[in-house]
C-alpha positions as semicolon CSV with decimal commas, in nm:
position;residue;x (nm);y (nm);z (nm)
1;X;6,756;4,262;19,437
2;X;6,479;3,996;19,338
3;X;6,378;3,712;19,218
4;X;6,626;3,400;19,123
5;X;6,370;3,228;18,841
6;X;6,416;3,272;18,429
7;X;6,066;3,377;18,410
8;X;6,137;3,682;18,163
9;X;6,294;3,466;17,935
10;X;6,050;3,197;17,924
11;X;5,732;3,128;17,669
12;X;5,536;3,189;17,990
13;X;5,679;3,498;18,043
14;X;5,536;3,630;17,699
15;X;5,178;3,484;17,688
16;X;5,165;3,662;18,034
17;X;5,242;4,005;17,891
18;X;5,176;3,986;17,548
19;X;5,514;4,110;17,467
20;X;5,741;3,868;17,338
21;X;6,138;3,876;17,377
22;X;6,191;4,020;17,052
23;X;5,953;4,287;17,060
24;X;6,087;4,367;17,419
25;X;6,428;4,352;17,244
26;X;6,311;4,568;16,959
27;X;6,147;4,841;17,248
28;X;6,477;4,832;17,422
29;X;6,654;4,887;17,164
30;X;6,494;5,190;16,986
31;X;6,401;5,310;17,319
32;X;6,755;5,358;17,442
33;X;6,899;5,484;17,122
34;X;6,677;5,773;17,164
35;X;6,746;5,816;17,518
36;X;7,104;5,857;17,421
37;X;7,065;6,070;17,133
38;X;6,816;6,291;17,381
39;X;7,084;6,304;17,661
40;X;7,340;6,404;17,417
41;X;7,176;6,671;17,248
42;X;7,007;6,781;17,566
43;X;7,410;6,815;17,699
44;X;7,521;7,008;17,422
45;X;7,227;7,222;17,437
46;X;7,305;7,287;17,813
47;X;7,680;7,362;17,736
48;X;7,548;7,627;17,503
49;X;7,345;7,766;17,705
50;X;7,641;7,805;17,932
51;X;7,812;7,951;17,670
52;X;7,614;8,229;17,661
53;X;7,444;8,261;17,996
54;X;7,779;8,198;18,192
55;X;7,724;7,991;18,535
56;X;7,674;8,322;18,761
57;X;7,370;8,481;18,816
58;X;7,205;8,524;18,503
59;X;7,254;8,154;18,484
60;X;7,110;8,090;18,822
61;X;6,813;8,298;18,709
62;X;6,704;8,130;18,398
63;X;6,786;7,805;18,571
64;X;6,577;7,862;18,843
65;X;6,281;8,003;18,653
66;X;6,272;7,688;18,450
67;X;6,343;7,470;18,734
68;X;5,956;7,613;18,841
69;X;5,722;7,471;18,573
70;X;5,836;7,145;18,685
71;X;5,841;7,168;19,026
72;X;5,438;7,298;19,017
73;X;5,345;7,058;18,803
74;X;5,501;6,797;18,999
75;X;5,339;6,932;19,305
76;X;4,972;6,963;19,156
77;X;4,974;6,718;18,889
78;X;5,300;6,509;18,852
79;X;5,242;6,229;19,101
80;X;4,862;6,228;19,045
81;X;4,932;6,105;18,682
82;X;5,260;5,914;18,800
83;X;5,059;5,718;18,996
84;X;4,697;5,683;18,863
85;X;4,675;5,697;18,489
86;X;4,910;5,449;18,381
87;X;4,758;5,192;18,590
88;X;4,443;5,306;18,492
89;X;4,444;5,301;18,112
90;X;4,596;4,972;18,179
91;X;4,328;4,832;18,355
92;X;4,028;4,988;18,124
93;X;4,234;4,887;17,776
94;X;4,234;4,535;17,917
95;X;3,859;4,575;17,940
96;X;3,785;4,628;17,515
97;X;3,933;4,860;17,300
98;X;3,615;5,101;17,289
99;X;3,569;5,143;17,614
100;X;3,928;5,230;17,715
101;X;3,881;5,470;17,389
102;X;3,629;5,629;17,560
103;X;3,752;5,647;17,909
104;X;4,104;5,817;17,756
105;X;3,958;6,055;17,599
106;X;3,762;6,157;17,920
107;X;4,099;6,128;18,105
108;X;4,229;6,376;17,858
109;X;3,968;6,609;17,887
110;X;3,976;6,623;18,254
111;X;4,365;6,657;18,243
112;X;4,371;6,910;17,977
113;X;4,129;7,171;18,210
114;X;4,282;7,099;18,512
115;X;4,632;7,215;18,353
116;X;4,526;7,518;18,187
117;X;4,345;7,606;18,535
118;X;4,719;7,514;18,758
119;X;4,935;7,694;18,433
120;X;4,696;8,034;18,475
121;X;4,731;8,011;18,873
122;X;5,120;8,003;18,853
123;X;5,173;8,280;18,592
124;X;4,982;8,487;18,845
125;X;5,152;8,399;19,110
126;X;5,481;8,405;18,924
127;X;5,667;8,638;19,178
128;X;5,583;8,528;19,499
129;X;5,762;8,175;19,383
130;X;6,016;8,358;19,279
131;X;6,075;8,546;19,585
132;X;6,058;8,270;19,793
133;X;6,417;8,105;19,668
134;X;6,540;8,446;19,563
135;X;6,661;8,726;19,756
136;X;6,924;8,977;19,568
137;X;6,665;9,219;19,419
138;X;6,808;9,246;19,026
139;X;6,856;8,873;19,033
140;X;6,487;8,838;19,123
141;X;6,352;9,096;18,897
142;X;6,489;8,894;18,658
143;X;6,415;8,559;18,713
144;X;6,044;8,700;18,760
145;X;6,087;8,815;18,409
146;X;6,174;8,453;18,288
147;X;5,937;8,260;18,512
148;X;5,631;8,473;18,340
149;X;5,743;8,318;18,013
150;X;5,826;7,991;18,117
151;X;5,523;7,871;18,348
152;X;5,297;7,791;18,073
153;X;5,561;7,469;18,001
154;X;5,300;7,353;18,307
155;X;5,073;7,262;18,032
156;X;5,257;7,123;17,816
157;X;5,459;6,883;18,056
158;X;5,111;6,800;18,164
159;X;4,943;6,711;17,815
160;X;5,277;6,539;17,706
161;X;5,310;6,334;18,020
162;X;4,945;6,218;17,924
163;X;4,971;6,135;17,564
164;X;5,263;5,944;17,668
165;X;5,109;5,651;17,893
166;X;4,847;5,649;17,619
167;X;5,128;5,535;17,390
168;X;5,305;5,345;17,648
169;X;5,000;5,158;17,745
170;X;4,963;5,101;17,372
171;X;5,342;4,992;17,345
172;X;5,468;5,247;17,124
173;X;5,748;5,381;17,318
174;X;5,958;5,537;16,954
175;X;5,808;5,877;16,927
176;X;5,826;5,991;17,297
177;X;6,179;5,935;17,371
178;X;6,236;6,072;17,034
179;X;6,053;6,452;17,153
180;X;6,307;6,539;17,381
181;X;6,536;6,599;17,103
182;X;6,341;6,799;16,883
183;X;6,289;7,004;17,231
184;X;6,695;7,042;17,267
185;X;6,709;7,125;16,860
186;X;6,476;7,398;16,886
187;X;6,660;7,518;17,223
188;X;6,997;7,528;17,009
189;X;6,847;7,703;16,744
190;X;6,704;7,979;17,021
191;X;7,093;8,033;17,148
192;X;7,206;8,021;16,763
193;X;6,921;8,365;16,747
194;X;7,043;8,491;17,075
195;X;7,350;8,517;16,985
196;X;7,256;8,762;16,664
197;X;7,042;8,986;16,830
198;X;7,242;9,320;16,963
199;X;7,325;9,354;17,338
200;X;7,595;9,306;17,617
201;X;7,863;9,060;17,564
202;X;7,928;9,043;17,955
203;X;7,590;8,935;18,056
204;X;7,463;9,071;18,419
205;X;7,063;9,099;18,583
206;X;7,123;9,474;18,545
207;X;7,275;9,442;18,218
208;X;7,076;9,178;18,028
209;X;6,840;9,325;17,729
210;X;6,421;9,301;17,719
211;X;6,500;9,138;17,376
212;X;6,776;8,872;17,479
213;X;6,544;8,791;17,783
214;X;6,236;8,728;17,541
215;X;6,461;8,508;17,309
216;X;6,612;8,262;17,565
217;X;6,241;8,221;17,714
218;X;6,022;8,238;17,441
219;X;6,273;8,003;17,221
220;X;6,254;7,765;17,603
221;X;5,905;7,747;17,587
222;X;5,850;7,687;17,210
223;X;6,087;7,372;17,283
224;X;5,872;7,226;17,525
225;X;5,569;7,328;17,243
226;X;5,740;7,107;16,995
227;X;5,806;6,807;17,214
228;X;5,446;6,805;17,302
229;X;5,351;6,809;16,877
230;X;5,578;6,504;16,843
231;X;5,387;6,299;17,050
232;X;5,044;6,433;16,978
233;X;5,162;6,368;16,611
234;X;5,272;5,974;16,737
235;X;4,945;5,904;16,917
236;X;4,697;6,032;16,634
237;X;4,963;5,799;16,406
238;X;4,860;5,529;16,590
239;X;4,463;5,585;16,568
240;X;4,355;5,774;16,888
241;X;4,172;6,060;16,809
242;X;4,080;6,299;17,137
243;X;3,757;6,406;17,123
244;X;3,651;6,651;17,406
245;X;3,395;6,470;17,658
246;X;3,309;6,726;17,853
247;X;2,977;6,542;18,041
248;X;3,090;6,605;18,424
249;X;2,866;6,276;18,568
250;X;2,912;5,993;18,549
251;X;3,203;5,915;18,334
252;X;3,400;6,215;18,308
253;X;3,542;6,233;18,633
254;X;3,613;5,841;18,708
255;X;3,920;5,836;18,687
256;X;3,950;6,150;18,936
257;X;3,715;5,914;19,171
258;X;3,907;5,587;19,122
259;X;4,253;5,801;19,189
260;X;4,078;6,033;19,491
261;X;4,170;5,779;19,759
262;X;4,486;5,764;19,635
263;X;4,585;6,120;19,627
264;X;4,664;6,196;19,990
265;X;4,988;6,006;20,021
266;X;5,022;6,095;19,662
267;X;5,044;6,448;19,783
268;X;5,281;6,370;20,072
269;X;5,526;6,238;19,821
270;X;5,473;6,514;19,595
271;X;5,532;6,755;19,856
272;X;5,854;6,611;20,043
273;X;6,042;6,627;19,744
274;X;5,961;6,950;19,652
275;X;6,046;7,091;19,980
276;X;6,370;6,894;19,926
277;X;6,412;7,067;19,596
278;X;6,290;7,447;19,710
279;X;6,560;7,354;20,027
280;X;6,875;7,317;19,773
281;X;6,755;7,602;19,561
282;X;6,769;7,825;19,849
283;X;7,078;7,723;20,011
284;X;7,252;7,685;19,648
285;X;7,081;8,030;19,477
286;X;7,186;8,207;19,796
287;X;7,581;8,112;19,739
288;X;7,560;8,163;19,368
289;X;7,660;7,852;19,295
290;X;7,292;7,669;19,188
291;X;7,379;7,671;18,790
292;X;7,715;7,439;18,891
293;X;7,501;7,235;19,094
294;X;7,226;7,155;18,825
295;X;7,512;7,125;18,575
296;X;7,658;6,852;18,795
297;X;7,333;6,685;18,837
298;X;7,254;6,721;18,469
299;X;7,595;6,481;18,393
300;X;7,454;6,275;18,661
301;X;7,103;6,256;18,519
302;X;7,280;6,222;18,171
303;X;7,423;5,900;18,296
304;X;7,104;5,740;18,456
305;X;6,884;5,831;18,149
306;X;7,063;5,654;17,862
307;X;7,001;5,341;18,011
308;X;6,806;5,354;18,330
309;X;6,540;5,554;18,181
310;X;6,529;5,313;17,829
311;X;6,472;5,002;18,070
312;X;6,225;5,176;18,316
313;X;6,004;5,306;18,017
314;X;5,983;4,978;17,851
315;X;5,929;4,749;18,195
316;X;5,670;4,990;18,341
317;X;5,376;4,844;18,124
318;X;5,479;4,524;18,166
319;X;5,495;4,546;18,566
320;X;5,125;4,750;18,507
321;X;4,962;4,444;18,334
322;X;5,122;4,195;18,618
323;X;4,988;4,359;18,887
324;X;4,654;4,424;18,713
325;X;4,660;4,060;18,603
326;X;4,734;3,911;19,006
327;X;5,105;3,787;18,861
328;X;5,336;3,854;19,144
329;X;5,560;3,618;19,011
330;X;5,546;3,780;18,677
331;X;5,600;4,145;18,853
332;X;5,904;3,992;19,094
333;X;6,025;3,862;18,815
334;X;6,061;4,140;18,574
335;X;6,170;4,313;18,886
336;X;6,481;4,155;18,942
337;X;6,564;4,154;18,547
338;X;6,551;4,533;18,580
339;X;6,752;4,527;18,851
340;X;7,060;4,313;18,688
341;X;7,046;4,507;18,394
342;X;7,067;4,807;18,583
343;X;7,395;4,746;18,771
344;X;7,544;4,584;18,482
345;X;7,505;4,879;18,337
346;X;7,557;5,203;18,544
347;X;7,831;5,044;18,798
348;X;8,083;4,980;18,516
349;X;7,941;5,396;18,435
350;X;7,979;5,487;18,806
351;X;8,342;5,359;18,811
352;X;8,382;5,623;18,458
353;X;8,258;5,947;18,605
354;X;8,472;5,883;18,955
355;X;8,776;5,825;18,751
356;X;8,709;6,062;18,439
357;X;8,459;6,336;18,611
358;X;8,714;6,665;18,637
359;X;8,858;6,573;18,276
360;X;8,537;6,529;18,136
361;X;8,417;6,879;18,289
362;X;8,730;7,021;18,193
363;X;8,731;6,950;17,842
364;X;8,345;7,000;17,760
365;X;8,313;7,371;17,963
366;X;8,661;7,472;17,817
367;X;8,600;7,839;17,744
368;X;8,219;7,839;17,871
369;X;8,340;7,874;18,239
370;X;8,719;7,937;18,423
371;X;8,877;7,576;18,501
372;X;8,867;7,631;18,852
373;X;8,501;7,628;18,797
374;X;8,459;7,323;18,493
375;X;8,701;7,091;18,725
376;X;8,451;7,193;19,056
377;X;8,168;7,069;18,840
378;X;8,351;6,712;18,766
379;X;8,448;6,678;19,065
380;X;8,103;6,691;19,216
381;X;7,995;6,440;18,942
382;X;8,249;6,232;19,076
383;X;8,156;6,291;19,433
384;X;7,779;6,165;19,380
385;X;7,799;5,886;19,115
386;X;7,792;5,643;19,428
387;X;7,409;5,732;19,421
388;X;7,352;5,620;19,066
389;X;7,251;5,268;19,094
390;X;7,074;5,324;19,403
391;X;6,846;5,600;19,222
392;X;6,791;5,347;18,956
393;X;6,665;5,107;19,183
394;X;6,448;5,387;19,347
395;X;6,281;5,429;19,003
396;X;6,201;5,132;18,956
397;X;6,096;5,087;19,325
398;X;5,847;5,300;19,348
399;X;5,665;5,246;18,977
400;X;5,562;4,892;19,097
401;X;5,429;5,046;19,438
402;X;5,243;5,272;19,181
403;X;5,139;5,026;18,986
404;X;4,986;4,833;19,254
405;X;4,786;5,117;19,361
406;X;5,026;5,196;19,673
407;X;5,086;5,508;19,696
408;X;5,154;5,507;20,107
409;X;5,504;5,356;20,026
410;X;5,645;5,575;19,822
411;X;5,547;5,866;20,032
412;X;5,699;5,715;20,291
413;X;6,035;5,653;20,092
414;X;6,036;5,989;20,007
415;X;5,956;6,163;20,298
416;X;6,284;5,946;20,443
417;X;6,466;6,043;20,128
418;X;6,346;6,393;20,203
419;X;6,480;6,442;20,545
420;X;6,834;6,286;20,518
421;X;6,930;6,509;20,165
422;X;6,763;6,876;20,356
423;X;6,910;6,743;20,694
424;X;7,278;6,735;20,554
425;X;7,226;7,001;20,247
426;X;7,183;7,227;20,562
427;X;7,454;7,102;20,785
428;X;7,685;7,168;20,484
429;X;7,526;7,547;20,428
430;X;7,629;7,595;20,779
431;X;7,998;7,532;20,781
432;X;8,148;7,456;20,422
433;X;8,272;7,724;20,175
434;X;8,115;7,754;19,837
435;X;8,295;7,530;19,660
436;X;8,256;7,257;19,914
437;X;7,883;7,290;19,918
438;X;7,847;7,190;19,574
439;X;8,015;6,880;19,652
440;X;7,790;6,822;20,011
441;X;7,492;6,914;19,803
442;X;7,571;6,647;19,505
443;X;7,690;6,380;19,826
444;X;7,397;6,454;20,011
445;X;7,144;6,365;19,733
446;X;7,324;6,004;19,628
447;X;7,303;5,935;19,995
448;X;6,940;6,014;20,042
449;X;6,913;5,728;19,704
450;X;7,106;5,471;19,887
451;X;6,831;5,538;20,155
452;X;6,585;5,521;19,996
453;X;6,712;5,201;19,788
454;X;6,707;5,030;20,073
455;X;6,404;5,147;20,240
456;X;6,262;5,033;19,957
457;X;6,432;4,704;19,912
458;X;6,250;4,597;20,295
459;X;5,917;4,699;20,199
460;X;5,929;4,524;19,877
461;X;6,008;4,208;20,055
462;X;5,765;4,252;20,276
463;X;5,486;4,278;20,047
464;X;5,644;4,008;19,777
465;X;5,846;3,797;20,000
466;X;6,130;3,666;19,895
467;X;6,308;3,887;19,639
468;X;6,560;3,654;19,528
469;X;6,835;3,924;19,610
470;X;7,121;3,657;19,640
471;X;7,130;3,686;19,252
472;X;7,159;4,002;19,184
473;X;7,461;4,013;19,510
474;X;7,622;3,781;19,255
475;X;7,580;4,001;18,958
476;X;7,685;4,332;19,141
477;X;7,979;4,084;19,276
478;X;8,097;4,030;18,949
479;X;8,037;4,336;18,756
480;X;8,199;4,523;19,042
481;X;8,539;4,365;19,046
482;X;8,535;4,435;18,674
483;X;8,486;4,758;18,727
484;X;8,703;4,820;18,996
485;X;8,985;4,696;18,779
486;X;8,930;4,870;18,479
487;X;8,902;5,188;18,657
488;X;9,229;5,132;18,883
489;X;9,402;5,089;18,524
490;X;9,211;5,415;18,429
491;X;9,301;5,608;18,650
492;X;9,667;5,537;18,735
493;X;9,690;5,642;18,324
494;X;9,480;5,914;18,411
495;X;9,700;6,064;18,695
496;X;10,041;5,980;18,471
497;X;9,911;6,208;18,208
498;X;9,846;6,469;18,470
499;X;10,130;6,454;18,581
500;X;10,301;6,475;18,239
501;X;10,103;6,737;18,061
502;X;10,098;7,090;18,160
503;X;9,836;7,223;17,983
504;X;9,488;7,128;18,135
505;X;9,225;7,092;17,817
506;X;9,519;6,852;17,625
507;X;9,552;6,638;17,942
508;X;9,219;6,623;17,967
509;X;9,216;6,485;17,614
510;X;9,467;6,253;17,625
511;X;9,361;6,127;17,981
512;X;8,975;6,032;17,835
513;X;9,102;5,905;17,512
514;X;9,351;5,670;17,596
515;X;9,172;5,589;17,974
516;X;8,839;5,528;17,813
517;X;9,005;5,281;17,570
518;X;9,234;5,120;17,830
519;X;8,937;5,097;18,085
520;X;8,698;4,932;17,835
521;X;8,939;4,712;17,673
522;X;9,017;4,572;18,087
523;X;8,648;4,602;18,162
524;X;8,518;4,331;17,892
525;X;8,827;4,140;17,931
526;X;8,776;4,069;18,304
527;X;8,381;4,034;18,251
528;X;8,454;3,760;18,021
529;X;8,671;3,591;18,287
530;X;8,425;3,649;18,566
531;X;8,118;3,609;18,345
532;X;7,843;3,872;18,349
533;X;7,621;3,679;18,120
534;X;7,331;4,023;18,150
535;X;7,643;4,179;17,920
536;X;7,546;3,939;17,641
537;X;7,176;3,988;17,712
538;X;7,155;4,347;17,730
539;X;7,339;4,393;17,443
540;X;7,106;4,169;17,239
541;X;6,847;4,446;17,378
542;X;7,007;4,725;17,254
543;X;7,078;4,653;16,894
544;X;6,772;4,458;16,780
């Protein structure tokens, strides 16, 4: 989608960013091993939970109740950090060590009150969130009941999402992708508890113990706790000690006056994609079917964040110091290397869960959930991984508008984001049966990406010219017809074995197994003949 030059691979390239290509490679590569290991563990922790939560309404309470901490501390706080510190800390550490010292720790400070201040706010106004997605009475009274104990994660999102661009502006990237997992350890060990502790094997909101209730959310939060020690462990590890600076003028609240001007489209942003996100809860909580929605979106998330979320992290501070530094070149240019990595690496992945999705659903929730409802879930994932590249290129979008202080843009690209998910999430509430929302709700979101992809795609021409995007159209030319190829030989194994096997959790064996080795074995095969040269590069990446 950018630029045609070899700039990231050049000697320029690493004098400008004081990264060279093996420490990038290094980054990359440690980086996206914990990303995997994070979106594996966080899987298996989610099946579990399903194991003993179900995917009804008990499910859709918990669910819901920790879909809140988020979605308030993405409305109060997420995008003002999102947007402001990173460049920030960028900008002061490129000023002397000491005084970007100093000015962290102030940012800290001012972070750390303003989250205790939003966290105590939304425990006390726990219900009326509640309430406002939830309308069957014992479902509510119980969601309540997990919401008071999972709120306070506000905090601790907050403070971790903090320490984090202090490491990332420092370029230790290791122990922060690493947290997640001791998060999803911590949550396995809670269900391993739950399931010792005496109460109903058939789990209902009438039915569902005081103690079983405390377990799930106490053991939720303490996971969130743990992720947040890893990384204040990491950053004191690398020499930052926090110090509370409490003096209120001058210095304390700069960085709230260098981000104030900012903070009103910030807010628009922040606020169209919650009401996008309060709009599916409704319409999805109100047909019972909200936990096989966010398990659909989890494989889809899964998906994006082993890669997508291993190259994003390790770009962003790169694309900071361009735009601090004046380099457009340098920021179009790691631009469109972002952007060829990313389709090299999530079409061939697109291609899997269209061709694989119900088998891979039906073998992992085999005896969590009835097949009717594990092959529902895959087929959703199936549905929707058209939107995967496009949401990758979103991501990365919108961090260089951020980066650049532009936080207009993004609003903008969300509010349009926004508008076409609600505007056919509600069309499909209107007329399509339960299981058929599902898939219009998973459809409607990797639509609203492709939107927004390409919303974004004009803008960023417009403010960088010429993108180079005839590049990357050769790139998602080749890697496409590879792809397309492999899966066609995927899948017509895939349907022979349905067709052939009986018995749905040993077809759906058999079917991954010998599709995943006949689609890989045609996918580098044909990328060899076609040449995908990103395939060489990116692996280089990923095991230094």
């Amino acid at each position: 989608m950018w630029h045609s030059g070899e700039m990231v691979e050049s000697m320029g390239e690493s004098e400008r960013t004081g990264v060279t290509g093996g420490s990038l490679a290094k980054m990359g590569g440690q980086v996206a091993l914990a990303s995997t290991v994070s979106r594996i563990t966080g899987f298996v922790r989610t099946l579990a939970l399903a194991a003993v939560l179900g995917i009804a309404l008990v499910s859709d309470a918990y669910n819901a109740a920790n879909s809140f901490p988020n979605m308030v501390y993405q409305l109060l706080l997420g995008g003002i950090l999102a947007s402001v510190l990173l460049p920030y800390l960028t900008r002061q550490r490129s000023r002397g060590r000491t005084l970007e010292r100093e000015q962290t720790q102030r940012v800290l400070t001012v972070g750390a009150l303003a989250l205790a201040l939003v966290t105590a706010v939304a425990v006390v106004c726990a219900p009326p969130l509640v309430s406002a997605v939830i309308d069957d009475p014992a479902q509510r009274e119980l969601t309540t009941l997990f919401a008071y104990l999972l709120l306070p994660e506000i905090f601790f999102y907050g403070v971790t999402a903090m320490m984090t661009a202090v490491l990332s502006v420092r370029s230790v990237f290791g122990a922060p992708a690493w947290a997640p997992v001791i998060n999803n350890v911590v949550l396995l060990v809670t269900v391993a508890v739950f399931l010792c502790i005496p109460g109903p094997v058939t789990l209902t909101p009438e039915s569902m113990t005081t103690a079983q209730v405390l377990v799930i959310g106490i053991g939720t939060l303490l996971g969130i706790v743990a992720q947040t020690a890893v990384v204040a462990r990491a950053l004191h590890r690398n020499g930052f000690r926090w110090r509370l600076r409490v003096r209120v003028v001058p210095h304390t609240w700069r960085p709230v006056r260098v981000g104030a001007p900012l903070l009103g489209w910030v807010l628009v942003y922040v606020v169209a994609g919650q009401i996008g996100v309060w709009v599916t809860m409704k319409v999805t909580l109100s047909r019972h079917v909200y936990s096989m929605y966010t398990h659909a979106d989890l494989l889809f998330q899964v998906a994006y964040g082993i890669l997508g979320v291993s190259l994003l992290t390790v770009l962003m501070p790169r694309i900071a110091r361009s735009v601090a530094a004046g380099d457009d070149v340098g920021v179009v240019s790691d631009l469109g290397r972002g952007a060829r990595y990313s389709v090299v690496a999530l079409i061939p992945v697109t291609v899997a869960l269209m061709v694989f999705g119900p088998s891979l659903t039906t073998l992992i929730f085999f005896g969590r959930v009835d097949g009717s409802s594990a092959r529902l879930i895959g087929t959703a994932v199936a549905v929707s991984a058209f939107g995967l590249v496009p949401f990758a290129m979103v991501m990365l979008q919108l961090r260089v508008f951020y980066a650049d202080n532009n936080t207009r843009t993004p609003a903008v690209i969300a509010l349009v984001m926004v508008v076409a998910k609600t505007a056919l999430v509600l069309l499909a509430s209107l007329s399509a049966s339960d299981e058929t929302l599902v898939l219009a709700v998973c459809a409607a979101g990797s639509f609203s990406y492709v939107c927004g992809a390409a919303l974004g795609h004009i803008l960023l021409r417009k403010r960088y010219g010429l993108l180079g995007f005839r590049r990357v159209q050769a790139t998602v030319g080749r890697i496409s017809a590879a792809a397309i190829l492999a899966g066609g030989c995927a899948l017509a194994l895939v349907v022979a074995v349905q067709n052939r096997v009986p018995e749905p959790r040993l077809a759906a064996v058999i079917s991954l197994s010998a599709g995943a080795a006949v689609g890989a074995v045609v996918l580098l095969g044909a990328c060899k003949v076609v040449g995908v040269p990103e395939i060489r590069r990116a692996r280089a990446l990923l095991l230094s």
